[in-house]
N, C-alpha and C positions, 0 to 999 in steps of 0.2 A: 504494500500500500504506500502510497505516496504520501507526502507531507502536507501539500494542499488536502487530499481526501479525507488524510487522517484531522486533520482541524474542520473541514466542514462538517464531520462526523460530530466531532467532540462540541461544536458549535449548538448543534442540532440535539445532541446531553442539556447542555449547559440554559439551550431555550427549552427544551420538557421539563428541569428540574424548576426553574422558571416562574411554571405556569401554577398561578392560585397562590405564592409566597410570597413572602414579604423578602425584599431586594437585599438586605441585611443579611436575613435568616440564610439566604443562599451562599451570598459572599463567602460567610462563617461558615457553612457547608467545604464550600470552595477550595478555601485557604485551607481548611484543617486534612484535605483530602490531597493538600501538596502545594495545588498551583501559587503562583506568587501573586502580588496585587500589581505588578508590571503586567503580568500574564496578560490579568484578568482586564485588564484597561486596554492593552494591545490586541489581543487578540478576540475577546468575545464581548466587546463594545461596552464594559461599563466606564461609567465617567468617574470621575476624582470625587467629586461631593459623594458617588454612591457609600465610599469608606467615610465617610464624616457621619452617616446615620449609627 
């Protein structure tokens, strides 16, 4: 698998886990599960304020 597929994939996690939660709850999901908060800003669109909640 490729590196592009493999991120649209992990994109496509990241919007299911997403759905019906609170933007925080996820983060904390996020982080604890490895990724970084560079990751998560780079690569699967959240913004800077999202870590200020």
């Amino acid at each position: 698998m490729d590196k592009n597929r493999m991120m649209e994939l992990l994109n496509e996690i990241v919007n299911y886990v997403q759905i019906g939660k609170d933007v925080s709850e996820t983060i904390d999901k996020l982080l604890d599960m490895g990724f970084t908060k560079e990751e998560l800003i780079e690569y699967f669109d959240f913004d800077e304020c999202d870590f200020l909640l």
